[in-house]
C-alpha positions as CSV (number, residue, x, y, z in Angstrom):
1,X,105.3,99.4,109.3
2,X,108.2,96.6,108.9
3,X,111.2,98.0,107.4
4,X,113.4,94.6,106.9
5,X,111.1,92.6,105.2
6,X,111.9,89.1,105.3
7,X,112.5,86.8,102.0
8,X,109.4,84.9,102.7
9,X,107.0,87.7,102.6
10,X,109.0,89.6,99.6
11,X,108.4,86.1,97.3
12,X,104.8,85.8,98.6
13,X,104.5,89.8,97.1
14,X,106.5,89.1,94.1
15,X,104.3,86.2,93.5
16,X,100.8,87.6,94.4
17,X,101.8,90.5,92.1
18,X,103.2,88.7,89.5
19,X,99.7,86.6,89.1
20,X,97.3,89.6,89.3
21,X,99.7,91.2,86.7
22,X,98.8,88.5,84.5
23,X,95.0,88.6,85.0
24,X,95.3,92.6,84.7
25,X,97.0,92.7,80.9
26,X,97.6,96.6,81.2
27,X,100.8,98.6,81.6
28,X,99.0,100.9,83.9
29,X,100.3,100.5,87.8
30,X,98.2,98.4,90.1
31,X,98.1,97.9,93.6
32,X,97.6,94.5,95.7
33,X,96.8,93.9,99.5
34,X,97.1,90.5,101.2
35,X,95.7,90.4,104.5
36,X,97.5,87.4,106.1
37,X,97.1,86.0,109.9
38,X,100.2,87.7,111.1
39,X,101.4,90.5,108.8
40,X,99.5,92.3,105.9
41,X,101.1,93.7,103.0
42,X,100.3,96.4,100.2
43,X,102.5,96.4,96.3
44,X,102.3,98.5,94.0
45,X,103.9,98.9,90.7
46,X,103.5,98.9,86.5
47,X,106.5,96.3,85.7
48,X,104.9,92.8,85.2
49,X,107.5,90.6,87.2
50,X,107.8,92.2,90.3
51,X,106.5,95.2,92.6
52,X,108.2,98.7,92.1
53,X,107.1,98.7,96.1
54,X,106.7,96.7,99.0
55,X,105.2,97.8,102.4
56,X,104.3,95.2,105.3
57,X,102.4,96.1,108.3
58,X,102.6,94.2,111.5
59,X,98.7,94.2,111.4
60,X,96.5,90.8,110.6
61,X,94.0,88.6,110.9
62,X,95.3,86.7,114.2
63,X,97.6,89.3,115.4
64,X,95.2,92.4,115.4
65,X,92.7,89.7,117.3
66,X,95.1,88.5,119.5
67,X,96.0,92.3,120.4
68,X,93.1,93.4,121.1
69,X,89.5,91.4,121.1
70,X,88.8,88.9,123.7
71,X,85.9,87.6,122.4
72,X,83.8,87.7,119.4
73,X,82.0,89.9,119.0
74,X,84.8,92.7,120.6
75,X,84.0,95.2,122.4
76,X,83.5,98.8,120.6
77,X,86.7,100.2,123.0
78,X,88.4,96.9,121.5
79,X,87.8,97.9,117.7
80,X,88.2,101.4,118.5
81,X,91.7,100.5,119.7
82,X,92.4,98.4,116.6
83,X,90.9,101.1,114.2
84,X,94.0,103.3,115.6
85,X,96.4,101.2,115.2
86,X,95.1,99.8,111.9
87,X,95.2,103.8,110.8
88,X,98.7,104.0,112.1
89,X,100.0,101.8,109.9
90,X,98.4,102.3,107.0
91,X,98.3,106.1,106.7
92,X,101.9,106.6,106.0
93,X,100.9,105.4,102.5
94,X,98.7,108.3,101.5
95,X,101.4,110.5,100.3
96,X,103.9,107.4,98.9
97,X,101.2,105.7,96.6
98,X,100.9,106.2,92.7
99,X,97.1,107.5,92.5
100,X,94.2,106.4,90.9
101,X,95.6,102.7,91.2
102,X,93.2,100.1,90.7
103,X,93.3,98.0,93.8
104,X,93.5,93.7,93.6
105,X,93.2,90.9,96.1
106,X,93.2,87.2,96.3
107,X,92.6,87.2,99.7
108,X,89.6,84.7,100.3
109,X,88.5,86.7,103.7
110,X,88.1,90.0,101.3
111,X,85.8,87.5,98.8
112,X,83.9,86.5,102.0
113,X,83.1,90.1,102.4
114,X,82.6,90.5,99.4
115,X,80.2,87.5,98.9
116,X,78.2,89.3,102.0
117,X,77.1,92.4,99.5
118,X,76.1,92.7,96.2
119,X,78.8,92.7,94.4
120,X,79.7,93.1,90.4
121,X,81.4,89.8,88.5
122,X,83.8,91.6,85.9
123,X,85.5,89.6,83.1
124,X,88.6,90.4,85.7
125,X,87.0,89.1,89.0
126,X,84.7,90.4,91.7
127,X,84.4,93.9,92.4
128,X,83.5,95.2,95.6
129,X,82.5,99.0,96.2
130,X,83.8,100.7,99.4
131,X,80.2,101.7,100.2
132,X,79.3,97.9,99.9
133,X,81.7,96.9,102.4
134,X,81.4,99.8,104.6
135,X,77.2,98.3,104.8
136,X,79.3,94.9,105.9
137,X,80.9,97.0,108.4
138,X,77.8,98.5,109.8
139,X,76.3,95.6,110.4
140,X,79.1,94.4,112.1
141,X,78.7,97.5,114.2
142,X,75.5,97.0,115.3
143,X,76.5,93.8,115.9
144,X,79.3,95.2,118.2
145,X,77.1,97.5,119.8
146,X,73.9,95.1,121.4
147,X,72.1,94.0,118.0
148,X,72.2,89.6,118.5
149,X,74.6,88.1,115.9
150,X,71.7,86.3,115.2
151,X,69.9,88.1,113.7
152,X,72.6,88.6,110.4
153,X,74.7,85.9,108.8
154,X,77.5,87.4,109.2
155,X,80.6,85.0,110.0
156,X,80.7,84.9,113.6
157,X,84.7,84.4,114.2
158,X,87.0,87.1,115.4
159,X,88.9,86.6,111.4
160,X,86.5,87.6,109.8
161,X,86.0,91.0,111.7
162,X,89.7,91.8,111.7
163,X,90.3,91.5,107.9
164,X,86.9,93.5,107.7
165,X,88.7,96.3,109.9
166,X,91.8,96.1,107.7
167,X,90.0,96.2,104.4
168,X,88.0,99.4,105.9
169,X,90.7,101.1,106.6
170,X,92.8,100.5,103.7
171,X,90.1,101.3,101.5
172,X,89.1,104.4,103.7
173,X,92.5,105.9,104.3
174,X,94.1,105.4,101.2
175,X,91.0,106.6,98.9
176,X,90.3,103.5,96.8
177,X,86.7,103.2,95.8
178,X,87.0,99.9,95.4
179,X,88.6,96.5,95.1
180,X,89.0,93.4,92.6
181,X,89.1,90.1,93.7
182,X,90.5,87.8,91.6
């Protein structure tokens, strides 16, 4: 986790949060994700100008590929690698979130996921079930694991399979059922 967040990434939160707040006309507290290419972050709060909380990780889309995959698709050692360090970063949350938080993106790699599943259109956005995305997963898996990319139409770019990862294990390790994308 990155403890001095820079101004940059603190105005891209306040701002993210500030226009899912807007969409989300409830007091109740929320929480937003934004997997970027270098960093990924996670907000959380009930105020509706800024988050009450801030937490980057030093985990994204082309750093967490650059780390570890050589090639698309990566290795199963490769993800396995980035699945610990994913969990290592993200797990510290567990006991510092506010639960039963709905969780919201705008993130267009989550709605690419997203647009992979079945997913539900609410008046808010699109909603996509962690057992939806965890089928995206698998058939990345299988992917990873001999089945030819060919035979799915799954985006075939390292990206894609990195903010999948992230996603998972946010989703996974921090108990949300599900996410909103607006």
């Amino acid at each position: 986790m990155i403890t001095l967040i820079p101004a940059g990434i603190q105005q891209l939160s306040n701002d993210t949060y500030r226009a899912i707040r807007q969409k989300v006309a409830t007091n109740e507290p929320i929480t937003v994700l934004h997997i970027g290419d270098d960093y990924s972050f996670i907000s959380q709060g009930a105020d509706s100008d800024k988050p009450d909380n801030l937490w980057v990780f030093a985990i994204g889309t082309v750093k967490t590929a650059i780390d570890f995959f050589k090639q698309y698709p990566p290795t199963f050692n490769e993800v396995e690698n980035a699945i610990m360090v994913v969990e290592d970063e993200v797990m510290p949350l567990h006991k510092l979130l506010l639960p039963n938080t709905g969780l919201y993106t705008m993130d267009a790699g989550v709605r690419e996921i997203a647009q992979l599943t079945v997913f539900a259109e609410t008046k808010q956005g699109i909603n996509l079930a962690r057992a939806d995305m965890e089928q995206v997963f698998n058939r990345l898996a299988a992917i990873i694991t001999g089945r030819p990319a060919s035979q799915d139409i799954l985006p075939a770019n390292i990206s894609f399979a990195t903010a999948l990862l992230i996603l998972r294990e946010v989703m996974h390790h921090l108990g949300f059922t599900d996410i909103t994308i607006l």
